[in-house]
C-alpha positions as CSV (number, residue, x, y, z in Angstrom):
1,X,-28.5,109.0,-74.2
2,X,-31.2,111.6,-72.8
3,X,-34.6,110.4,-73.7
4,X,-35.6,113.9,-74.8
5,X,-32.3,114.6,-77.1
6,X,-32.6,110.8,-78.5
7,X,-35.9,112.0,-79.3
8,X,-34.8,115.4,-81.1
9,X,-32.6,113.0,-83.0
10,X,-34.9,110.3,-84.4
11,X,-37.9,113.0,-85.1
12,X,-35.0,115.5,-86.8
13,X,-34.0,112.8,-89.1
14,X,-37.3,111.2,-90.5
15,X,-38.3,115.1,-91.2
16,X,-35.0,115.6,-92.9
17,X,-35.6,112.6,-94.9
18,X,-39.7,113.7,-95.7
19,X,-38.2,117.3,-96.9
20,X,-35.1,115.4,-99.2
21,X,-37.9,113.7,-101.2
22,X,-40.5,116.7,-101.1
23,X,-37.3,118.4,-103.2
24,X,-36.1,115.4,-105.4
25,X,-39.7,114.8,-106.3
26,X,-41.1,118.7,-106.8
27,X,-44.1,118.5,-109.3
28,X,-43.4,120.4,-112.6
29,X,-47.2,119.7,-113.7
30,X,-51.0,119.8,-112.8
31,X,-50.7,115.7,-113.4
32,X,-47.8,115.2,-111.2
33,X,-49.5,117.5,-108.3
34,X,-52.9,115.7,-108.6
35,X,-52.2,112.1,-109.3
36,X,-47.9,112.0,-109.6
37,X,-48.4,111.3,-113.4
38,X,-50.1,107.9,-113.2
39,X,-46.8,105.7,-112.8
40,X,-46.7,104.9,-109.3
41,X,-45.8,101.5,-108.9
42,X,-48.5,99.4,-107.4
43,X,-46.7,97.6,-104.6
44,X,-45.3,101.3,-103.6
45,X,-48.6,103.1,-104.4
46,X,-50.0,99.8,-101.8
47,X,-47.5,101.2,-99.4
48,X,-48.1,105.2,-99.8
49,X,-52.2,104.5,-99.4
50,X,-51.3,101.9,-96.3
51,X,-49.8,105.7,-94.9
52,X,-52.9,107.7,-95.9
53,X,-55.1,105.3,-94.7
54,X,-53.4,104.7,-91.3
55,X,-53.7,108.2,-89.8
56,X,-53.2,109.5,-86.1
57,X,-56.6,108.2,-85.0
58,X,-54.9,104.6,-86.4
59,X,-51.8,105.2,-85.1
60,X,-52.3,107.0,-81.7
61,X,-56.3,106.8,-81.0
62,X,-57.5,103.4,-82.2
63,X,-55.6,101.7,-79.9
64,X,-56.3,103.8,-77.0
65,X,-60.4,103.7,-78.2
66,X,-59.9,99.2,-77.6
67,X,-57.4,99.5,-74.5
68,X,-61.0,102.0,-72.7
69,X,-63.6,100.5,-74.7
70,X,-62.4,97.0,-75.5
71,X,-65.1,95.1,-77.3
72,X,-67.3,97.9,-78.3
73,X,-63.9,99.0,-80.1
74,X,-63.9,96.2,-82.6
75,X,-66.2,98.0,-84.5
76,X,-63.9,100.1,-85.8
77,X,-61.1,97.6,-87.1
78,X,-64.2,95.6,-88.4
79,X,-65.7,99.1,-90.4
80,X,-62.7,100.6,-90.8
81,X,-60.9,97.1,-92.5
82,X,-64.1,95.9,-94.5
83,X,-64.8,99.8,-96.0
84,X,-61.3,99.6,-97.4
85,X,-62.5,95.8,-99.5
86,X,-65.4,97.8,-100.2
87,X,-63.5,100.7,-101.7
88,X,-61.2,98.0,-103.5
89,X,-64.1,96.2,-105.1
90,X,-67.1,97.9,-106.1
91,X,-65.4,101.9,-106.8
92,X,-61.7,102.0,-107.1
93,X,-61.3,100.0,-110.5
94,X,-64.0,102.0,-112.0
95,X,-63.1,105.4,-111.3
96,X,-59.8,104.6,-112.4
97,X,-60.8,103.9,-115.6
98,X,-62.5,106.7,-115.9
99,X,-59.3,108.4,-115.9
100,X,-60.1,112.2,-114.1
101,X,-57.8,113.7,-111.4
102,X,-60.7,114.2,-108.8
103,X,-64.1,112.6,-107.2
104,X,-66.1,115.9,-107.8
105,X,-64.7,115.9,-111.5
106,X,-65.8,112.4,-111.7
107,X,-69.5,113.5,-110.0
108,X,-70.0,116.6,-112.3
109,X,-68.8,114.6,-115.5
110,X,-71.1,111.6,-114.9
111,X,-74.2,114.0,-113.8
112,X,-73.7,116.2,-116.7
113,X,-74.1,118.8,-113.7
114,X,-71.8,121.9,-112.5
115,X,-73.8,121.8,-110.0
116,X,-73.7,118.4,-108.6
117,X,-69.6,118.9,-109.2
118,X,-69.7,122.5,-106.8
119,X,-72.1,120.0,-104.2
120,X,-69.6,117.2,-104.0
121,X,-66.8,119.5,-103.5
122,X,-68.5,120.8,-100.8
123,X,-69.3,117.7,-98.9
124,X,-65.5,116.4,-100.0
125,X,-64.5,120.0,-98.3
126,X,-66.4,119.4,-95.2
127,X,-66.0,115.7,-94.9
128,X,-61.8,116.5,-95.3
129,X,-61.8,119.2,-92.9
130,X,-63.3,117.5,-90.1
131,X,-60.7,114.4,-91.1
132,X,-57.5,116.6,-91.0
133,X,-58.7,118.1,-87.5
134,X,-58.1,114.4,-86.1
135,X,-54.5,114.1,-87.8
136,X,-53.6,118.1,-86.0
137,X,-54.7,116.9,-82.6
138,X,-52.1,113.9,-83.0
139,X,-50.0,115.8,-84.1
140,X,-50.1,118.2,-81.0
141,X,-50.1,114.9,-79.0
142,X,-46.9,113.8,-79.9
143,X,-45.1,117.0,-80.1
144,X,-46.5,118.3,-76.6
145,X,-45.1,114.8,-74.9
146,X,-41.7,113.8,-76.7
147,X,-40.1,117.0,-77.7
148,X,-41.4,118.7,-75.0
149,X,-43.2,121.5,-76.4
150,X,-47.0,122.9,-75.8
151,X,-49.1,121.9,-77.9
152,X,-49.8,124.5,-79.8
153,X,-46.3,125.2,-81.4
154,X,-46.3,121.4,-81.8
155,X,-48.8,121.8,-84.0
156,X,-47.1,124.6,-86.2
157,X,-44.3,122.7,-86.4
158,X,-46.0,120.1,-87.9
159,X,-48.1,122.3,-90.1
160,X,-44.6,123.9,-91.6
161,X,-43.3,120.6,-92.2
162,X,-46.6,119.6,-94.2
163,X,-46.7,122.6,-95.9
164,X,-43.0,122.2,-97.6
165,X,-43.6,118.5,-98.7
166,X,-47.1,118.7,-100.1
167,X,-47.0,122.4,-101.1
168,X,-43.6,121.6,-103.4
169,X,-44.4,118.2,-104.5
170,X,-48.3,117.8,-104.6
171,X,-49.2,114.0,-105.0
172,X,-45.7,113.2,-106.6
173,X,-43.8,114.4,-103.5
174,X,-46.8,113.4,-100.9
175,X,-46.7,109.6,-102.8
176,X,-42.8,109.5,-101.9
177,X,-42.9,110.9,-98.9
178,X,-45.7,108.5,-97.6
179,X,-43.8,105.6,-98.4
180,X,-41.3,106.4,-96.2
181,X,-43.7,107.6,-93.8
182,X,-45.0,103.6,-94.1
183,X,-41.7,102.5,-92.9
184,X,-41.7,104.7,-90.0
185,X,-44.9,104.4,-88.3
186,X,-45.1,100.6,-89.2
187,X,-41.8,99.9,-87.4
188,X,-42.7,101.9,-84.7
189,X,-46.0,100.3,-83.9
190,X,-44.7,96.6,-83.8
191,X,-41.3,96.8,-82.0
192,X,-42.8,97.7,-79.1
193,X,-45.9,95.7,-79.1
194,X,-43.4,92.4,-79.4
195,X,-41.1,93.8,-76.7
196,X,-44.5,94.4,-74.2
197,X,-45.8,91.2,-75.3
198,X,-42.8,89.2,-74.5
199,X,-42.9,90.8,-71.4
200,X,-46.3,90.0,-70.4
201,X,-47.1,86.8,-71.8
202,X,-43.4,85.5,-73.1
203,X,-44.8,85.2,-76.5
204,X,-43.0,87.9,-79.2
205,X,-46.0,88.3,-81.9
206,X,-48.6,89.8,-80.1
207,X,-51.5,89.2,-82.3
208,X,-50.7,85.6,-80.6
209,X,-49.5,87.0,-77.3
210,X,-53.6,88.8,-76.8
211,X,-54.7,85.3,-76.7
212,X,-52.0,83.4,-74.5
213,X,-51.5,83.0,-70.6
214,X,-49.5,85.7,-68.7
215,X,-45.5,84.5,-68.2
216,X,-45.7,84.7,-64.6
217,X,-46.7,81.8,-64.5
218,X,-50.1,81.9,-62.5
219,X,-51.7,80.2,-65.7
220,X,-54.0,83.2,-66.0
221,X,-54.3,84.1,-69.4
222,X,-54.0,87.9,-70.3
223,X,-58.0,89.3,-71.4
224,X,-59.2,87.2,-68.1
225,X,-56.3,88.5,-66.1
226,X,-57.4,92.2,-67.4
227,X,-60.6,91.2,-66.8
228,X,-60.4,90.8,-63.5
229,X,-58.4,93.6,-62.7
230,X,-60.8,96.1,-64.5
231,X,-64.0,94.6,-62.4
232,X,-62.1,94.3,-58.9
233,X,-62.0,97.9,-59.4
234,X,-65.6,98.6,-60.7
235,X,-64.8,98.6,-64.5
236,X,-67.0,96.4,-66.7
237,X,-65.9,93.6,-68.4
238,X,-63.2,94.3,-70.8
239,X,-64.3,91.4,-73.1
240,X,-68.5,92.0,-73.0
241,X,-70.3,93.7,-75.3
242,X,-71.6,97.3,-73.5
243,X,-73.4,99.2,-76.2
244,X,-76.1,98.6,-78.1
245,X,-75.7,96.0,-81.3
246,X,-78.3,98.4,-83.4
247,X,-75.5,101.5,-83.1
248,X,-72.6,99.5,-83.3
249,X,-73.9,97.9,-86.7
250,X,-74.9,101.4,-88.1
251,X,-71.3,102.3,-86.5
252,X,-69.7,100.0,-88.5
253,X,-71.9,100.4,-91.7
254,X,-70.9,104.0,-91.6
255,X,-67.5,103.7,-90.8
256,X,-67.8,101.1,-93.7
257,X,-69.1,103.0,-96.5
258,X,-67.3,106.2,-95.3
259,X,-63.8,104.5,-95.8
260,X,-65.3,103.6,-99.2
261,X,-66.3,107.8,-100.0
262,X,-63.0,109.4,-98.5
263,X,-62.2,111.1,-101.2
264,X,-58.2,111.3,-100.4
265,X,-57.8,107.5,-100.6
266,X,-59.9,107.0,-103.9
267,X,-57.2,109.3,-105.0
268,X,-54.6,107.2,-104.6
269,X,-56.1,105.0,-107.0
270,X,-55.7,107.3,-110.0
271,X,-51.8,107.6,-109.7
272,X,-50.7,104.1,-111.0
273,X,-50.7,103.5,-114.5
274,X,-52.9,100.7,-115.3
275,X,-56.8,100.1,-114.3
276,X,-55.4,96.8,-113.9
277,X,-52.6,98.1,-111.5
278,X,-55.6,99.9,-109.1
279,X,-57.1,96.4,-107.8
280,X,-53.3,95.2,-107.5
281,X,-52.2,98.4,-105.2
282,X,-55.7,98.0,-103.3
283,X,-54.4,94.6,-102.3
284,X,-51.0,95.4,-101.3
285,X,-52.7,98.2,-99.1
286,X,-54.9,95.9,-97.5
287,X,-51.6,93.8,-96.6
288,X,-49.3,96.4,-95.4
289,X,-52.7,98.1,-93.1
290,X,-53.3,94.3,-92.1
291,X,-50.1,94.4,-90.3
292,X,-50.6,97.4,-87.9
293,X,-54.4,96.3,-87.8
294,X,-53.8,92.7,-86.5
295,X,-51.7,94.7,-83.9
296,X,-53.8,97.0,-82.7
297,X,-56.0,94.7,-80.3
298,X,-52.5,93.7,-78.5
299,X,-51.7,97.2,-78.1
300,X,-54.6,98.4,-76.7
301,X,-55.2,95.6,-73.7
302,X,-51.7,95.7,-73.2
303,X,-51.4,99.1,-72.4
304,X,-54.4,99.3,-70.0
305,X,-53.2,96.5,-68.2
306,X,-50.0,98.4,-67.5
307,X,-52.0,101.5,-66.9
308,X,-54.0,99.5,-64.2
309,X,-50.9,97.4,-62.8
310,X,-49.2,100.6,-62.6
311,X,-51.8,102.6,-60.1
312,X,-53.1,99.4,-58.6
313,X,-50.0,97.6,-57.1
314,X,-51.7,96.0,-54.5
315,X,-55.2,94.6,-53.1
316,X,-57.9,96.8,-54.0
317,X,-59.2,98.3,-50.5
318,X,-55.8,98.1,-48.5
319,X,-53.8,100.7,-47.7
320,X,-51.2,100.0,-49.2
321,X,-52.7,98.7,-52.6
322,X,-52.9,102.5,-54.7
323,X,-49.7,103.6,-56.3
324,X,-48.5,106.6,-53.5
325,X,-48.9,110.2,-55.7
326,X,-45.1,111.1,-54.2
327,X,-43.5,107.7,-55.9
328,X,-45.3,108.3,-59.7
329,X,-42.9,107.1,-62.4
330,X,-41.1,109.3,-64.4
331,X,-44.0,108.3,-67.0
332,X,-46.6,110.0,-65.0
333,X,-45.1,112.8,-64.6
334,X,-44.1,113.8,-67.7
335,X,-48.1,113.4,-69.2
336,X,-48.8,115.3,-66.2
337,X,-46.9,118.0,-67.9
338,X,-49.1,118.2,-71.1
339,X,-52.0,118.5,-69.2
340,X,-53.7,115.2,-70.7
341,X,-53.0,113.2,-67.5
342,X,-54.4,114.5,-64.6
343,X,-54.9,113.5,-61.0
344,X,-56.7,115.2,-57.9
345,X,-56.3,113.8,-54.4
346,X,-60.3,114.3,-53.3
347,X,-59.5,112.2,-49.8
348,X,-56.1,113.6,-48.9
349,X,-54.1,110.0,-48.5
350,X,-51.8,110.6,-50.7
351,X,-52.4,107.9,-52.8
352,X,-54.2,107.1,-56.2
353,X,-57.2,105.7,-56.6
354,X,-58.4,104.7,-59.8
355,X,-61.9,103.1,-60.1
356,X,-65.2,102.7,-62.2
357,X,-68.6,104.1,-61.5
358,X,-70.9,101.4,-61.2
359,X,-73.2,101.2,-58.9
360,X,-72.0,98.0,-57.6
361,X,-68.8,99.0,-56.4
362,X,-69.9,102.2,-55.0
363,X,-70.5,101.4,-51.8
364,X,-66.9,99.4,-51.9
365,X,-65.5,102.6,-52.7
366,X,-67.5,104.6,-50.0
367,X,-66.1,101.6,-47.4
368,X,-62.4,102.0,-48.4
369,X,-62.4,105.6,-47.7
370,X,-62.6,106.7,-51.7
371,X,-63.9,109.9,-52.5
372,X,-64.2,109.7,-56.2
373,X,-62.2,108.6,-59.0
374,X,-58.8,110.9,-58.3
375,X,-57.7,109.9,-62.1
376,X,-59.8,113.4,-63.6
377,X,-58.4,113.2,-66.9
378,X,-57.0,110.5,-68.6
379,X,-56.6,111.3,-72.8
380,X,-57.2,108.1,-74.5
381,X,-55.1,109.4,-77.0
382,X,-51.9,108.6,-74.9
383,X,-52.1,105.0,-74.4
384,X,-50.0,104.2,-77.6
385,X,-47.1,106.8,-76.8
386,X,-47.3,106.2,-73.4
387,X,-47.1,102.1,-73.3
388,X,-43.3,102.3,-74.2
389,X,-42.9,103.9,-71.1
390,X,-44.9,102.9,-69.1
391,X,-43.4,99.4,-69.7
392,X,-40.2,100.5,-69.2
393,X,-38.8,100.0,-72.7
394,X,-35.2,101.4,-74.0
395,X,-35.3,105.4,-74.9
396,X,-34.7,104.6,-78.3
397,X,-38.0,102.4,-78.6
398,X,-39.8,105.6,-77.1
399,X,-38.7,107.9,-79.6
400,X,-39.4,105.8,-82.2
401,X,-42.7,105.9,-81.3
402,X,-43.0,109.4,-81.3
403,X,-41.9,109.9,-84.9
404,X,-44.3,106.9,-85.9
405,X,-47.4,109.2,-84.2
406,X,-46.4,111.9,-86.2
407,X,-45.5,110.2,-89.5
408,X,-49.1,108.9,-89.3
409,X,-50.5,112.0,-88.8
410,X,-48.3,113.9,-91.4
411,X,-49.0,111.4,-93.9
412,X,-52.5,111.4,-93.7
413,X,-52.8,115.2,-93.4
414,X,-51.3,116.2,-96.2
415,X,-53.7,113.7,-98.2
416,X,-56.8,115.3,-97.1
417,X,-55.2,118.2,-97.5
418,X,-54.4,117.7,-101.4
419,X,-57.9,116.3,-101.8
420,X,-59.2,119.7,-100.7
421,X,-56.9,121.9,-102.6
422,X,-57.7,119.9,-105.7
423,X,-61.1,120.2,-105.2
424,X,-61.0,124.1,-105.2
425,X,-58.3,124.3,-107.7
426,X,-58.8,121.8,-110.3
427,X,-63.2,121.5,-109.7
428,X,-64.3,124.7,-109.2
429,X,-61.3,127.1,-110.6
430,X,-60.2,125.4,-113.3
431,X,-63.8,123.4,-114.4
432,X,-66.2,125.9,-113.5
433,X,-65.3,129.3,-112.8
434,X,-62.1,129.7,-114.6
435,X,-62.3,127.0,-117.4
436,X,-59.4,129.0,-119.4
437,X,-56.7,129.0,-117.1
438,X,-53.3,127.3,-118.1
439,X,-51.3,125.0,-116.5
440,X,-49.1,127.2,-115.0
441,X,-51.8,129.2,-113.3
442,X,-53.8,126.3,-112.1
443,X,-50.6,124.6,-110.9
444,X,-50.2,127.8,-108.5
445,X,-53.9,128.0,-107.9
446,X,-53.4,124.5,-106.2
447,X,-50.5,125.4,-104.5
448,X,-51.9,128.7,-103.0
449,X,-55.0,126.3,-102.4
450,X,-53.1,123.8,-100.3
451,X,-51.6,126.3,-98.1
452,X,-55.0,128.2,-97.0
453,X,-56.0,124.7,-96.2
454,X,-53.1,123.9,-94.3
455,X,-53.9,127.3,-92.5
456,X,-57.6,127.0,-91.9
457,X,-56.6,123.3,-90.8
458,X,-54.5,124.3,-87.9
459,X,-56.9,126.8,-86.5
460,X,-59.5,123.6,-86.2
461,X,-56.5,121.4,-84.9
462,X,-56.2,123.7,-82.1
463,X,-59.8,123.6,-80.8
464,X,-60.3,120.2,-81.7
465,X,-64.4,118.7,-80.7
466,X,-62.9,115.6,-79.4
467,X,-60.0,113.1,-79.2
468,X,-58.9,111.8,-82.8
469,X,-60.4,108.9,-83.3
470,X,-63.6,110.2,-82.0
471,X,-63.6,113.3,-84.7
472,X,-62.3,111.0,-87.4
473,X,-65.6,108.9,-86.8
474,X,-67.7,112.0,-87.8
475,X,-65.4,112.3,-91.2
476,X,-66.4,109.0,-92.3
477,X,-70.1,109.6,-91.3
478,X,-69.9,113.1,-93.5
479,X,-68.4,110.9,-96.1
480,X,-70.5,108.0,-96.1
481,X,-73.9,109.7,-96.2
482,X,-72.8,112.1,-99.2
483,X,-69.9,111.1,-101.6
484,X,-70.6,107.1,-101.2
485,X,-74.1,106.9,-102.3
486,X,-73.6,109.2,-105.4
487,X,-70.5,107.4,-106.4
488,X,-72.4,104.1,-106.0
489,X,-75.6,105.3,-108.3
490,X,-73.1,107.1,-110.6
491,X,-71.1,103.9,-111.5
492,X,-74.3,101.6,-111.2
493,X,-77.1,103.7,-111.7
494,X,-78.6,104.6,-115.3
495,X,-81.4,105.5,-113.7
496,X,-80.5,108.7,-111.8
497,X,-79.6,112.0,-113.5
498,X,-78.1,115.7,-111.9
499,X,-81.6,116.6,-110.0
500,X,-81.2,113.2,-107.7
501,X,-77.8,113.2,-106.8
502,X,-78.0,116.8,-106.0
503,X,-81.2,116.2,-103.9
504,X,-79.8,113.3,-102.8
505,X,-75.8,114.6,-101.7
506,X,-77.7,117.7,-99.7
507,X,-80.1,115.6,-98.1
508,X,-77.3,113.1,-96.6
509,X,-75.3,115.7,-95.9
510,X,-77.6,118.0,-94.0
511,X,-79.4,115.4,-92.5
512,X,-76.3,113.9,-90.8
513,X,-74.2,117.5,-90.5
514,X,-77.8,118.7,-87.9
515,X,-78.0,115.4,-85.8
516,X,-74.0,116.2,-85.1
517,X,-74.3,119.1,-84.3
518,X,-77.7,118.6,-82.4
519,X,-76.4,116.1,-80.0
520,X,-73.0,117.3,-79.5
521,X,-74.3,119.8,-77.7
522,X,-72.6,122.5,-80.8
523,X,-75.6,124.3,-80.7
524,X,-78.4,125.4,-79.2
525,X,-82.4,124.9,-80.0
526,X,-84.8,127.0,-78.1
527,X,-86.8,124.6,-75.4
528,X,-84.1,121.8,-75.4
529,X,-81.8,121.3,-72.6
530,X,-79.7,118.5,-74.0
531,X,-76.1,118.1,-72.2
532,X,-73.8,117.2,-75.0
533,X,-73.0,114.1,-76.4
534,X,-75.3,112.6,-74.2
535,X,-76.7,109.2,-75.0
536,X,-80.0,109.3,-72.9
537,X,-80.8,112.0,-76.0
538,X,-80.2,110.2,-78.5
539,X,-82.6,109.1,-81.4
540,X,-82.9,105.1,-81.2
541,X,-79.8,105.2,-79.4
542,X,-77.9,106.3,-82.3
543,X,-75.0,107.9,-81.8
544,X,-73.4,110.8,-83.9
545,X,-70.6,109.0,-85.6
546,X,-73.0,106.5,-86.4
547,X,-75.5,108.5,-88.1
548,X,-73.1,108.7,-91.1
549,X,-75.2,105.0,-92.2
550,X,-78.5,106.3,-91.9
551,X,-77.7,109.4,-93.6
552,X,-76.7,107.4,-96.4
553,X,-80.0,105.7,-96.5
554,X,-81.7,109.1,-96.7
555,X,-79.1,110.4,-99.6
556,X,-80.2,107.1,-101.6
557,X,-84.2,107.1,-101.1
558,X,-83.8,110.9,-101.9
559,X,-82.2,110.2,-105.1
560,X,-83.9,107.4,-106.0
561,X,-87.5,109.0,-105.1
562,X,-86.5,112.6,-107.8
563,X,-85.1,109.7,-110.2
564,X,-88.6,108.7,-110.9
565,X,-90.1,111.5,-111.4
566,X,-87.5,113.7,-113.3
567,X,-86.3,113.3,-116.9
568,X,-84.0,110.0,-117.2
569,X,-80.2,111.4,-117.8
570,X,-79.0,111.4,-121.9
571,X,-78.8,108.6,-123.7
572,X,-74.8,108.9,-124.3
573,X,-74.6,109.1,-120.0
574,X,-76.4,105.6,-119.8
575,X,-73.8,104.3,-122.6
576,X,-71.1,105.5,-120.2
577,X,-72.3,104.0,-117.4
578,X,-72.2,100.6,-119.5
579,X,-68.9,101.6,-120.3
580,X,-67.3,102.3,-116.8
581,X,-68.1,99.0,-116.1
582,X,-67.1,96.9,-118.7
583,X,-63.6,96.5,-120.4
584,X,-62.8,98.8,-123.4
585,X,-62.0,102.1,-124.4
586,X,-63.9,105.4,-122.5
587,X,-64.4,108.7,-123.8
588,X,-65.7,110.8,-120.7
589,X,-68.8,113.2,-121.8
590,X,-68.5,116.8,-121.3
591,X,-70.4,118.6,-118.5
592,X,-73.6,120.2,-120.1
């Protein structure tokens, strides 16, 4: 069958199945659209977060960040895998006892603040935003390659499909929907890594396969065989550290504690029934995201080492050892079509070259006739959907993969996108400016809420600042230097009252939003002449996404500083902090 209508097929019939549950599972309340009623299973509520948590830049981007960056990438399966045991330990069993339907209900409740509740909707708001843009470039992705279309009407495609599941069935239908979203993208992501595995190394689990010899029988095992290949041809070492260990420790810290402070995964932990049942679904998440996790580093060297063995088929130097522009697989040519593969032929041969820019291997290049690096584009964002190709696999494998990229990317959008029409809905409608609306209204509200979202979320998606994983890392900074510390002081601070967390959220927030924007070049200061995103500019070396930690820091000293110096919170707000944390009955405060 026709790769493209094999495709159509597979993709046609996971949407079918995503709209059959959005129906059978429509939310008829404001406790079903927020948190599905409270009595999601925890196994399946383990499942449904595993979805949410695993998002295009999981899916589609983290593999392509390790198959470019290889061990610098580590950082984020290490921050992005230890945020989540942070999240499961020290917040997610409190705030479920609590018992609210939001993060900035919980903020404004425990702060006795309105205010500090309309400031942690609006980091929650920007934090989410700059998430969802990540899970709309992925979804372009995948649409612009498999089905063929550009990416733009990819993305509306998958903004309608969002729209009817999560519009109709709020958390209820999105809970669902994400389980069978799990399935999907989980299946997708390991039957081809044990296919390309057993094909490169003869070993079919290729968390073991990474670390075995190639099956060709030269003895060569597969990172020194990659590693070789990447440095014949002026790479560095795939294996070596290459950026500095103070940024990639505040890179995972931040990636950390912003994992912990994503407000659409604490959510999850409100829909199951028990307190009990929220450490038990945090530790069937952690097992189902382990699976695609463990895979990820296979996927990733895998996939550049076809990528290489594909343009390289012969010794570096010799005329006949680039891949002949004329001959390109099929593979090559249909990224070429989406724009996010692209090659120039700067010496006229005909043939590809593909090299690094050291300095060492400059003069190499120079000798062998090279102009320049002819590969002018490659998306880092394609290795994932591209391996099964580019290894050759069946057609069916392929499109498999394609639904997988966008079932991550779906699932995960229409999270962040609940989290933000809750936030406007239920936090500042409903709590604050509204107090007196019913049910029915506020059930609309959210509803009306979530599609404006969906709206302003595809105009971002179609501009996006970066490649997924690469805009997701800013999200979790966002998040880690505003909503983590207050949640933190909130559950174990009696100390700090409404002015300190309000200090504190602003500081982190603007603090970490201006060094972003500063050096990524998004705007521009009067006597500076800063390229953007460029590292030579950077303060200490650290890097944007990594920012997120320090921001933290200032959001805590903040807080902590006004704490001593401003009236200590109510007496019955120290009792509840006692309370959240010990076993008993609660009785949240009102705001005053």
């Amino acid at each position: 069958m026709d790769l493209q209508l094999m495709t159509y097929l597979v993709v046609g019939a996971t949407f079918a199945l995503y709209i059959v549950i959005a129906i059978k599972s429509k939310a008829a309340s404001t406790g079903e659209f927020y948190v599905a009623g409270k009595g999601v299973h925890p196994v399946l509520n383990g499942m449904a977060t595993g979805a949410d948590w695993m998002s295009a830049a999981s899916f589609i981007s983290m593999a392509g960040l390790i198959a470019f960056k290889g061990y610098d990438a580590s950082v984020y399966l290490m921050g992005w895998t230890g945020g989540y045991c942070l999240l499961a330990m020290l917040l997610a069993p409190y705030l479920r006892k609590y018992g609210k339907f939001t993060v900035p209900e919980f903020i404004g409740d425990r702060f006795y603040s309105n205010s500090a509740r309309i400031i942690a909707v609006l980091c929650l708001i920007t934090a989410s935003l700059t998430y969802v843009i990540g899970q709309m470039k992925g979804i372009g992705v995948a649409f612009s390659r498999f089905l063929e279309l550009p990416f733009e009407l990819g993305l509306f495609v998958g903004m309608a499909i969002v729209f009817v599941y999560a519009v109709l069935g709020g958390m209820k239908g999105i809970t669902y929907t994400q389980i069978a979203q799990y399935c999907v993208l989980i299946f997708a992501y390991t039957v081809p890594a044990v296919f390309i595995s057993l094909h490169l190394t003869g070993v079919p689990v290729p968390q073991i396969g990474l670390g075995s010899a190639m099956a060709d029988g030269s003895g060569v095992y597969l990172l020194d065989k990659l590693d070789m290949v990447l440095t014949d041809l002026g790479f560095k070492e795939y294996t070596i550290q290459k950026g500095s260990t103070l940024n990639m420790m505040l890179l995972t810290m931040s990636l950390m504690i912003g994992t912990a402070g994503l407000p659409h995964v604490i959510t999850r932990f409100f829909t199951v029934p028990k307190i009990r049942d929220a450490r038990s679904s945090a530790g069937w998440a952690l097992v189902f995201i382990a699976i695609l996790y463990t895979t990820a580093p296979g996927v990733g060297a895998m996939a550049r080492l076809n990528l290489m063995n594909t343009i390289q088929i012969g010794p570096v130097g010799s005329p006949e050892g680039n891949l002949k522009y004329e001959d390109r697989p099929s593979w090559f040519k249909n990224w070429e079509k989406t724009g996010l593969l692209k090659f120039e032929d700067k010496n006229g041969d005909g043939r590809i070259q593909y090299y690094g820019n050291s300095k060492e291997f400059a003069s190499k290049a120079e000798s062998f006739g090279w102009k320049g690096n002819e590969m002018v584009k490659v998306d880092r964002d394609i290795m994932v959907l591209a391996n099964p190709e580019i290894a050759k696999l069946p057609h069916w494998v392929i499109a498999l993969v394609a639904a997988g990229g966008i079932a991550a990317a779906l699932s995960t959008a229409a999270g962040l996108l609940l989290a933000i029409s809750s936030a406007i809905s239920h936090d500042l409608l409903k709590g604050i400016f509204v107090p007196g609306m019913s049910e029915k209204k506020e059930l609309l509200a959210s509803r009306i809420s979530m599609a404006c979202a969906i709206g302003v979320a595809g105009y971002l998606g179609l501009n996006p600042p970066g490649f997924a994983a690469q805009v997701v890392a800013l999200a979790f900074g966002l998040a880690a230097s505003s909503i983590f510390p207050a949640l933190m002081m909130g559950i174990f601070s009696k100390k700090v009252g409404k002015y300190g967390v309000n200090c504190g959220m602003l500081a982190g927030l603007g603090s970490t939003l201006i060094y972003i924007f500063w050096f990524k070049g998004w705007f521009f200061l009067p006597g500076t002449a800063m390229a953007p995103d460029n590292a030579a500019h950077w303060l200490m070396g650290i890097s944007p996404g990594s920012f997120g930690a320090v921001g933290a820091l200032i959001n805590f000293t903040v807080a902590l500083t006004v704490a001593q110096f401003a009236p200590d919170p109510p007496e019955h707000i120290q009792h509840l902090v006692e309370d959240i944390r010990v076993p008993g009955a609660l009785n949240p405060p009102s705001v005053h």
